[in-house]
C-alpha positions in Angstrom: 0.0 0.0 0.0 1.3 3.6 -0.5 -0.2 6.9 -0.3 -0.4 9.8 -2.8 1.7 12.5 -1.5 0.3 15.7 -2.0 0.8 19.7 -0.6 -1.6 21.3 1.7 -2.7 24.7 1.2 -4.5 27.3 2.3 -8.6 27.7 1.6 -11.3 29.6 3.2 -13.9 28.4 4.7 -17.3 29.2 3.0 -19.3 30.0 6.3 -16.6 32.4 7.2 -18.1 35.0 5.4 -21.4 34.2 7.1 -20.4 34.0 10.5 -18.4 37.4 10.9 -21.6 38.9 9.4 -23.3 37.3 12.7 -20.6 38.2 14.4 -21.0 42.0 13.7 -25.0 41.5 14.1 -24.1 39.4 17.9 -22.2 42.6 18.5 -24.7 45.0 17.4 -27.4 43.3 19.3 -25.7 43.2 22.8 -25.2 47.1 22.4 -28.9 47.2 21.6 -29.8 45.3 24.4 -27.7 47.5 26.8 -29.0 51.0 25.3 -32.3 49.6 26.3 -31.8 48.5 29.8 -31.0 52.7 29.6 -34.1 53.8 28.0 -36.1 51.9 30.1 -34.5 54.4 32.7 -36.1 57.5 31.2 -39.4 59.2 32.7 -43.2 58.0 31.8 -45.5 60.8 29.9 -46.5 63.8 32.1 -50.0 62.9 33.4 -52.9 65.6 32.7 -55.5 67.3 34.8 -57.8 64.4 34.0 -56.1 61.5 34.5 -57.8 59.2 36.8 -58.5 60.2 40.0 -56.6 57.7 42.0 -53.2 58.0 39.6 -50.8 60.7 40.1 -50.6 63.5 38.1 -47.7 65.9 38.0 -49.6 68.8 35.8 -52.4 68.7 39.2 -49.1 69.0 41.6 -47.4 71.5 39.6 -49.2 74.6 40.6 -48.4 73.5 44.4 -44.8 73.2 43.2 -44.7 77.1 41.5 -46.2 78.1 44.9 -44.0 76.6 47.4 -40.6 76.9 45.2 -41.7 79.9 42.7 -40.3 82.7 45.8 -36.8 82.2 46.5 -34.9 80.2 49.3 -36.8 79.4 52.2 -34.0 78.5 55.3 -34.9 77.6 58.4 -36.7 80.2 60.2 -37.2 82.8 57.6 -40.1 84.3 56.6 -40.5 82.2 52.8 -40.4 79.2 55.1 -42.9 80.9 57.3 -45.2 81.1 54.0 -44.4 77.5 52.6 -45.7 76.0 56.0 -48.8 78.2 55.9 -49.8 76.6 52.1 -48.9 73.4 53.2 -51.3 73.4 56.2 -53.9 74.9 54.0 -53.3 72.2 51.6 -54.0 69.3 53.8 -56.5 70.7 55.8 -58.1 71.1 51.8 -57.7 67.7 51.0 -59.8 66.5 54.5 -56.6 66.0 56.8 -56.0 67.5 60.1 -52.4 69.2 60.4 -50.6 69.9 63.1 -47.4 71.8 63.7 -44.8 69.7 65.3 -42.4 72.0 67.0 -39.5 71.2 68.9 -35.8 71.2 69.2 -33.8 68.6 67.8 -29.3 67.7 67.6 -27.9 65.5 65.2 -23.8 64.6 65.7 -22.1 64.5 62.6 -18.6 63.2 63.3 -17.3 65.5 65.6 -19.7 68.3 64.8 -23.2 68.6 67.0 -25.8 70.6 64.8 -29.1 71.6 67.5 -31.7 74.0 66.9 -35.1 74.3 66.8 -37.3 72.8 63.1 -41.4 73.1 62.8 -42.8 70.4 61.2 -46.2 69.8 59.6 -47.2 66.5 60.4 -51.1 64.7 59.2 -52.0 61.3 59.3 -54.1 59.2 57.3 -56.0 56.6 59.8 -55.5 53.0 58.0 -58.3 49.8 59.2 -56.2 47.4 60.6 -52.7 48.8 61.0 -49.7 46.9 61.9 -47.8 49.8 62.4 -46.9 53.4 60.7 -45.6 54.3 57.3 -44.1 57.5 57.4 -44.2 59.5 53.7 -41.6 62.2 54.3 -39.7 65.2 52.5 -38.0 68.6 53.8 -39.7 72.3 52.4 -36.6 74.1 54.1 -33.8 74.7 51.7 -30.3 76.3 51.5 -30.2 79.7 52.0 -28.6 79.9 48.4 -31.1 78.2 46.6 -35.1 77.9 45.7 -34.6 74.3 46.3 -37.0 73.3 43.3 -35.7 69.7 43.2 -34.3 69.5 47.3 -36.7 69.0 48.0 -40.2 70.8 47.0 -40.7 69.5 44.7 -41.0 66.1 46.6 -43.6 68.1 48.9 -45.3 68.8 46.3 -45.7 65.0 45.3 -46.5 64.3 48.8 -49.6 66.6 48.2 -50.7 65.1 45.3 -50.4 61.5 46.7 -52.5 62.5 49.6 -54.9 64.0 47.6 -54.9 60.5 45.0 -55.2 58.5 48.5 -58.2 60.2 49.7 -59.9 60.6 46.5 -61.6 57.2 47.3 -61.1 53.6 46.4 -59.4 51.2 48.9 -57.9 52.2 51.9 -54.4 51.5 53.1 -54.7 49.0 56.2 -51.9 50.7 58.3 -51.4 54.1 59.7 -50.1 56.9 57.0 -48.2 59.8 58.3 -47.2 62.6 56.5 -44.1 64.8 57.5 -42.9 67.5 56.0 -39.9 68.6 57.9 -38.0 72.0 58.7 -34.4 72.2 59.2 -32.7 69.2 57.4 -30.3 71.2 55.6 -28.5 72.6 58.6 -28.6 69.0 60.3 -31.8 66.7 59.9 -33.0 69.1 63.2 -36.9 68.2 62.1 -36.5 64.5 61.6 -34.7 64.5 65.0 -37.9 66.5 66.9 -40.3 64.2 64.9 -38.2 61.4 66.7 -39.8 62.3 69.8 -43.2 62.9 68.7 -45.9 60.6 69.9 -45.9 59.4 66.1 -42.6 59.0 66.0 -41.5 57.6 69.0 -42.3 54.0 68.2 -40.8 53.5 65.1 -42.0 52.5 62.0 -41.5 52.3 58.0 -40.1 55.3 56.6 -40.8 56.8 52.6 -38.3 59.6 52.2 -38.6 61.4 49.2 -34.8 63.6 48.4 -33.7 65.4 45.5 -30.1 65.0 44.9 -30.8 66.4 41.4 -33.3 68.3 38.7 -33.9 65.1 36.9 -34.8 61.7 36.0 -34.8 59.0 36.7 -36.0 58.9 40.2 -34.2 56.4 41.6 -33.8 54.5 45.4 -30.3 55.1 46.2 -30.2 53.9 50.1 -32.2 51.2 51.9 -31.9 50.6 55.6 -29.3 47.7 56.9 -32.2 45.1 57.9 -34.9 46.1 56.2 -35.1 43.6 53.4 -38.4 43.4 53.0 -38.2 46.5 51.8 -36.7 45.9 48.4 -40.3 44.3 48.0 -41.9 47.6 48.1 -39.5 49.4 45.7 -40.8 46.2 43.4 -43.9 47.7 43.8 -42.7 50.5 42.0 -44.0 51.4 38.1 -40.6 52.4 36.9 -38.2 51.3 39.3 -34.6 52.3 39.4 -31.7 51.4 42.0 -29.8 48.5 43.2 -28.0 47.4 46.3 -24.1 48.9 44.9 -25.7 52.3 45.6 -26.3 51.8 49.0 -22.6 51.1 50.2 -21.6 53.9 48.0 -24.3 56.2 49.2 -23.5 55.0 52.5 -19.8 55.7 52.7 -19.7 59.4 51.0 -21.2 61.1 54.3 -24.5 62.1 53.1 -27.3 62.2 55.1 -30.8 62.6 54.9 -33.6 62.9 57.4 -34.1 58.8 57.0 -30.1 59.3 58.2 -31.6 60.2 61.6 -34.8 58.4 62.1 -32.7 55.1 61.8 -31.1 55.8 65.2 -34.9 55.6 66.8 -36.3 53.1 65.3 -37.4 53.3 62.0 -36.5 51.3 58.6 -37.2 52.8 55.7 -35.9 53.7 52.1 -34.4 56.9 50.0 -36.5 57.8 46.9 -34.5 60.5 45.3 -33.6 62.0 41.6 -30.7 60.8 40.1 -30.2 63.0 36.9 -29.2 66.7 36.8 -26.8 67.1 39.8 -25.2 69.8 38.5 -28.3 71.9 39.9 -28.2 69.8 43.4 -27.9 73.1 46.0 -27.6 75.4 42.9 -29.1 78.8 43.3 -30.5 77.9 39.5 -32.7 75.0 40.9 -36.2 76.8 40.0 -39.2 75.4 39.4 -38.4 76.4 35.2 -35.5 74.3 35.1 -37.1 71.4 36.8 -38.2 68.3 34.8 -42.4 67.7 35.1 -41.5 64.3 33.6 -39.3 63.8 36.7 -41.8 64.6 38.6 -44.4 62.0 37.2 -41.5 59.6 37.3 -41.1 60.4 40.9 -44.8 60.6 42.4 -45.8 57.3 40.2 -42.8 55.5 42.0 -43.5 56.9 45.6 -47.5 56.5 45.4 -47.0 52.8 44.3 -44.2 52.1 47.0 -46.9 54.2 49.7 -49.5 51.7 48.6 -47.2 48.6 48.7 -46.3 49.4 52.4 -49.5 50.6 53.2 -51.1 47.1 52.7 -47.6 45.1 54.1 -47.8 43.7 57.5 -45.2 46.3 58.7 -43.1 43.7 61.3 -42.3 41.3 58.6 -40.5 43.9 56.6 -37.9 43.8 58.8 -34.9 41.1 58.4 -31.6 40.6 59.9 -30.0 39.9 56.1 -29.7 42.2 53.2 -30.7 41.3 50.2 -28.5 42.0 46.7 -31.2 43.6 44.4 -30.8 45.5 40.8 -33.1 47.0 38.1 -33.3 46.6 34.5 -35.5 47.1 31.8 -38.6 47.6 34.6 -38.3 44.6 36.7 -36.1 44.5 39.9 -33.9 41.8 39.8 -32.8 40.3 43.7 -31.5 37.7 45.7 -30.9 37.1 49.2 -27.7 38.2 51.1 -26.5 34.4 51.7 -26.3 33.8 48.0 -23.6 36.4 47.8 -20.5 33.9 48.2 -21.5 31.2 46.6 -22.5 33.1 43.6 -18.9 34.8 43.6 -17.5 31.0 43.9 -19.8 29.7 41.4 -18.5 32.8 38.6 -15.0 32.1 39.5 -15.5 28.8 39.2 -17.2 29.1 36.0 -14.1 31.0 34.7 -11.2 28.2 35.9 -13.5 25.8 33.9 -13.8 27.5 31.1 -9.7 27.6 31.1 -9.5 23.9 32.2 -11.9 22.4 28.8 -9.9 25.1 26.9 -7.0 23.5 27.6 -8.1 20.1 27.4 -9.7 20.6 24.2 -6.2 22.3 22.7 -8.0 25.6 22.1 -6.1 27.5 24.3 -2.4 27.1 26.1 -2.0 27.6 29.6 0.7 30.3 28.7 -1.7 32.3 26.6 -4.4 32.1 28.8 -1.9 32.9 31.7 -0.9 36.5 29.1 -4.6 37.5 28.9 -5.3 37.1 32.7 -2.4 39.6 33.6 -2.5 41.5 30.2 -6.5 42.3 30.9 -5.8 44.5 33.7 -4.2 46.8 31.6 -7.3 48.1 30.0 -9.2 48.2 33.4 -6.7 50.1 34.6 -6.1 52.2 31.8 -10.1 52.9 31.5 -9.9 54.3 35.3 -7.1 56.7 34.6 -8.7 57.8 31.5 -11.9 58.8 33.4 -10.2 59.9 36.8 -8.0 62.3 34.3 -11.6 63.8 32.6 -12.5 65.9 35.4 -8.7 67.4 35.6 -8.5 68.1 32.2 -12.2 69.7 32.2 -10.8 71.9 34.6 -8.0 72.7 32.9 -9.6 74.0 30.1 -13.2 75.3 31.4 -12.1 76.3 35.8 -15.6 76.3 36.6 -15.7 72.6 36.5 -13.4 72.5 39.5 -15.8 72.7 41.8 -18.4 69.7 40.8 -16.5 67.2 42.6 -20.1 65.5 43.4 -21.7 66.9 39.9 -22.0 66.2 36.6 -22.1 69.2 33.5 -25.3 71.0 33.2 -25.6 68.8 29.8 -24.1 65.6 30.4 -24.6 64.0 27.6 -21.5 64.7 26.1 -19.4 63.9 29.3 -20.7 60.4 29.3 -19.8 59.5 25.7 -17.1 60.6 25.9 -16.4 58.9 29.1 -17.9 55.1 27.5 -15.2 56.4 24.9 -12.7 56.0 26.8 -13.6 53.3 28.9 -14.3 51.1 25.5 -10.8 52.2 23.8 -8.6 50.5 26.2 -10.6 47.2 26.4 -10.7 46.6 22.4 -7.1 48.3 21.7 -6.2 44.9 24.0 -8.3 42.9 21.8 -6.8 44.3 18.7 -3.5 44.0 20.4 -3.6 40.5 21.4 -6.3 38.5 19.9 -4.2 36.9 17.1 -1.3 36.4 18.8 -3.1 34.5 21.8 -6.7 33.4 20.2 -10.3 34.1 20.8 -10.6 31.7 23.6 -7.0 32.7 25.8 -8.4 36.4 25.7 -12.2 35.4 26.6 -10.7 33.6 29.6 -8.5 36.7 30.2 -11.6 39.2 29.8 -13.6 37.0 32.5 -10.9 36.5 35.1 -11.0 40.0 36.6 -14.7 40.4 37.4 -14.9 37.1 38.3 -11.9 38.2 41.3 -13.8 41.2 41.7 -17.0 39.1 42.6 -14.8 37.3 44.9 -13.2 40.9 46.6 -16.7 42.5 46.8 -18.3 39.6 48.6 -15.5 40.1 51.6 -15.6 43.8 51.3 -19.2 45.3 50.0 -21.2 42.5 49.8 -24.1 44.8 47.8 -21.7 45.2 45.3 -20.7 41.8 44.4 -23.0 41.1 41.3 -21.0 43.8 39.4 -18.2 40.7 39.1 -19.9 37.6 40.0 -22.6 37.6 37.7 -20.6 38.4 34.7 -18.3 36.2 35.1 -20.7 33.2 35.7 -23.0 34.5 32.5 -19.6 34.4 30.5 -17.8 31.2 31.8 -21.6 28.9 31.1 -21.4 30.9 27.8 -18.1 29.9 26.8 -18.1 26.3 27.9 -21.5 25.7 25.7 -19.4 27.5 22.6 -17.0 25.6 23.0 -19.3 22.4 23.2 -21.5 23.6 20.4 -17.9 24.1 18.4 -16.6 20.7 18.8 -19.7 19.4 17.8 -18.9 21.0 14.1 -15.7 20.5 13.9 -15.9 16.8 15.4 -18.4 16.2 12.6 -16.1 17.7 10.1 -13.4 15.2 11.0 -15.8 12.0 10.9 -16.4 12.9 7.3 -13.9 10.9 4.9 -13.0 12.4 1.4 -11.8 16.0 -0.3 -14.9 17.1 1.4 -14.8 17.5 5.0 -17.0 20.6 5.2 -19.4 19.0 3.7 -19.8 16.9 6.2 -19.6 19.0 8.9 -22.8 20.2 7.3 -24.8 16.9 7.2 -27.7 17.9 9.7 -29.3 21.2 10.5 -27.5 21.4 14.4 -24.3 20.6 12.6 -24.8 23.2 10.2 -26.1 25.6 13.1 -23.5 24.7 15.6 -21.2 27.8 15.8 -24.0 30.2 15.5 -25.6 28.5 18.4 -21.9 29.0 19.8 -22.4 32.7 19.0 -25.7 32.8 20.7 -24.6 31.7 23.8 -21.5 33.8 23.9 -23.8 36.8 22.8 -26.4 35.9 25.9 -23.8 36.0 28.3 -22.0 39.4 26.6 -26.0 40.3 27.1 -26.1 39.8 30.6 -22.9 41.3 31.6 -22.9 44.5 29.6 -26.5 45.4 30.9 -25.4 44.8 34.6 -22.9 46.6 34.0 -23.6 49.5 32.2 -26.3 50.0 34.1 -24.5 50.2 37.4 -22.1 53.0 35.3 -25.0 54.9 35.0 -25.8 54.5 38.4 -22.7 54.8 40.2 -21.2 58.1 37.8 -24.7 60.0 39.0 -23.8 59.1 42.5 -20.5 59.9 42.4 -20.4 62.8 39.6 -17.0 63.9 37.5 -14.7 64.2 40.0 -14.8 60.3 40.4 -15.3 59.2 36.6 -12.5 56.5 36.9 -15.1 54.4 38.9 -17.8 54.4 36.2 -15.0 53.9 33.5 -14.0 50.9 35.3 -17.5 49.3 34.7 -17.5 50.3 31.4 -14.5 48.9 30.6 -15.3 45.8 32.0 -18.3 45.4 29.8 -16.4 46.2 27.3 -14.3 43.6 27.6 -17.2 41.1 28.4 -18.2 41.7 24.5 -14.9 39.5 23.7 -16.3 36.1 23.1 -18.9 37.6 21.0 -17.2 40.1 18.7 -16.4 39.0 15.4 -12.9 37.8 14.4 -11.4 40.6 12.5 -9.2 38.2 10.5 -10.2 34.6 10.6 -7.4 31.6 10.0 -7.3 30.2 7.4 -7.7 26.1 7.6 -6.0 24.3 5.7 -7.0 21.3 4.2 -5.2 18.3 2.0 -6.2 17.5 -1.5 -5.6 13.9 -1.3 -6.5 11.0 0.3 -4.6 7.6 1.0 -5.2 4.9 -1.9 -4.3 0.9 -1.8 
């Protein structure tokens, strides 16, 4: 027997062309997906006069709004707030409550600092039938004595009115206790929420619905939930357009800020921060007027905090309360949680995920250990990179424009512009890698590099902020389960290709329809997982640059960067192998 001896060469595979086309569409898709998860974000349609009597309407609260905010600051103890506390009596006692001023004095420590003085509240209540306890519905008509304070916080007092007056319009009745407070002197040092604290409504405790206005615009967003009250991410649920997760709240928690929730936790009370997230570059601004406010925001706000009112109105108040925390997010309308005890074993189960992914990779001669050992180190270059590039924004913002100096918690008065350019940046450093490495070390070496680092970050997060360890964990279990079914769905072609015999083994690989569909299945699953990760974690860029504003881009940038990086497996080779096949076959 002897065998025809012929040269190999170079072809290209027919599908090629096909699958770089999906490739591009797997790509497109993902970013698709993502911008979505952001434009489910923006504000509903303002409501009108005659929407339904129960359903809140920000056209019905905006004249309260142009009255309370339309007359210049109104500090503590000056005669606008004097005037703001006379309509907001009037208000109520309109709508069929019974106000009553709550003087008294009131001291909140702040660090080292003591702030006292004296805060006069106006406090209703709405009897409920078979109460388990008090919700308190709260906001502050005080402001700065620089600023209207459209947005911090009137115009939450003027939501407050209009939910009262959608609550006693008729229909069913909450089953516990409702009590309104609008309080006086937070801005100088939560001094109302502190006097309320010894209030005969106050003293006991209860469930507390604080409405803040960190900014001028939407989305309306929760941004702290008390340690312990878990149940409480139930009653955000409740909410029409909900917006928040759990990473804000150790943020939120360790800038400083306070709010009047801040002190009410120390006597008692659980309860959650409902708060704009958009336009903080008017938060304490001495522009913050009712004609620069957002009515949208407004119906985003009063939809979300009449919802949540209702939700807690009906809950048997004790159970709300848990020892545990759960880990919570929201996309695309739904809130997404899980309890607190899942938090480690989801961030063992991603990393997990990842090692495997390596393991097969390297059983399957896909990948070397060296090359996936390159792209593990190599992939914290762009990470890195990505946070220098957006901690470096703000400095060279100021360096050209000196007024942008002083946002350290802000973002520009138009934004837009700042967060492209900051996704930008974020995005260059991540595919400049990919472009960089990808045929030096292969599609699968730099996949398992792209996932390594969230999935460590899922692992550091669960020892240090708990809240914030889906940003990691969850990516890098969506990506490692992606990547092991490519590469199961891939072997299945190519094994078929080799059990063909003949000049034709891509023929054969294309015998039966999953044959034939086996690397765009591949492509699916690679482009679900890029799915899941880029909307987690764009998302929580959104989130945590509003929180934190310009001054600290880099941590946004980081997020970016890493869902940038998650769109590895799925992006489409930019030159494909060639695979080279004999033209001959072994005769007798």
């Amino acid at each position: 027997m002897h065998t025809i001896q012929t040269k190999t060469e170079p072809v290209t595979p027919r599908p090629v062309a096909r699958r770089t086309v999906a490739g591009f569409v797997a790509l497109v898709a993902v970013a698709a997906l993502a911008a979505g998860a952001w434009l489910f974000e923006r504000p509903p349609a303002v409501a009108g006069a005659d929407a339904p009597a129960a359903a809140f309407s920000a056209t019905r609260a905006w004249p309260d709004l142009r009255k309370i905010a339309g007359g210049g600051p109104t500090p503590t103890g000056s005669r606008g707030a004097r005037e703001v506390r006379a309509h907001l009596v009037t208000r109520l006692t309109e709508l069929g409550l019974t106000p009553q001023f709550g003087k008294g004095a009131g001291a909140h420590s702040f660090g080292g600092d003591i702030i006292a003085g004296v805060a006069e509240n106006v406090i209703a209540t709405i009897p409920g039938t078979d109460p388990t306890g008090r919700v308190v519905l709260a906001a502050h008509y005080d402001s700065t004595p620089t600023t209207p304070g459209t947005s911090d916080d009137k115009a939450s007092v003027a939501a407050i009115l209009e939910i009262v007056r959608a609550l006693t319009s008729g229909g069913e009745r909450l089953r516990n206790d409702l009590v309104i407070l609008l309080s006086d002197g937070e801005e100088p040092g939560l001094i109302g929420a502190e006097a309320f604290s010894r209030h005969p409504l106050g003293r006991d405790g209860g469930v507390m619905i604080n409405l803040e206005g960190p900014g001028n615009a939407a989305p309306s967003a929760v941004y702290n939930i008390t340690p312990g009250g878990t149940g409480l991410v139930g009653i955000f649920g409740a909410a029409p357009h909900p917006v928040g997760e759990s990473a804000l709240i150790g943020a939120y928690r360790g800038t400083g800020f306070h709010s009047d929730l801040t002190a009410l936790e120390d006597h008692g009370f659980i309860g959650l921060d409902l708060g704009f997230a958009g336009g903080r570059a008017f938060y304490h601004h001495p522009q913050d007027t009712v004609d620069r406010f957002s009515p949208a925001a407004l119906q985003m706000h009063g939809d979300n905090a009449l919802a949540m009112v209702r939700a807690a109105g009906q809950a048997d108040l004790p159970s709300l309360r848990s020892a545990g925390d759960d880990t919570f997010f929201a996309a695309f309308g739904l809130v997404f949680r899980y309890p607190g005890w899942l938090v480690w074993p989801l961030a063992a189960l991603g990393l997990l995920a990842v090692l495997a992914l390596a393991v097969v990779a390297r059983v399957r001669r896909v990948a070397t250990v060296p090359r996936m050992l390159v792209a593990a180190v190599s992939g914290l270059v762009p990470v890195v990179l990505a946070y220098l590039a957006g901690d470096s924004l703000w400095k060279v913002m100021g360096a050209i424009e000196p007024g942008y100096t002083g946002m350290v918690y802000g973002e520009p008065y138009r934004p837009e512009l700042f967060r492209l350019s900051l996704i930008a940046m974020a995005v260059a450093p991540a595919w400049g890698w990919v472009a960089l490495l990808r045929r030096r070390l292969g599609a699968v070496a730099l996949t398992v590099g792209a996932l390594f680092w969230p999935a460590l970050a899922g692992v550091a997060f669960a020892a240090l902020m708990p809240g914030m360890s889906y940003y990691g964990a969850l990516p890098a279990l969506a990506g490692g389960l992606a990547g092991l079914a490519a590469l199961a769905l891939r072997s299945l072609h190519v094994g078929a290709g080799r059990a063909g015999s003949g000049p034709g083994p891509e023929e054969a690989a294309e015998t039966t329809p999953l044959r034939r569909a086996a690397p765009y299945l591949a492509l699916g699953a690679e482009a679900v997982g890029a799915g899941i990760a880029v909307v987690i974690l764009t998302v929580g860029a959104r989130a945590i640059g509003a929180a934190s504003g310009i001054a600290m881009a880099g941590y946004p940038a980081v997020l970016l960067g890493l869902a940038a990086l998650a769109l590895v497996p799925s992006s489409p080779p930019p030159h494909p192998p060639p695979v080279r096949q004999a033209r001959g076959f072994p005769v007798a």
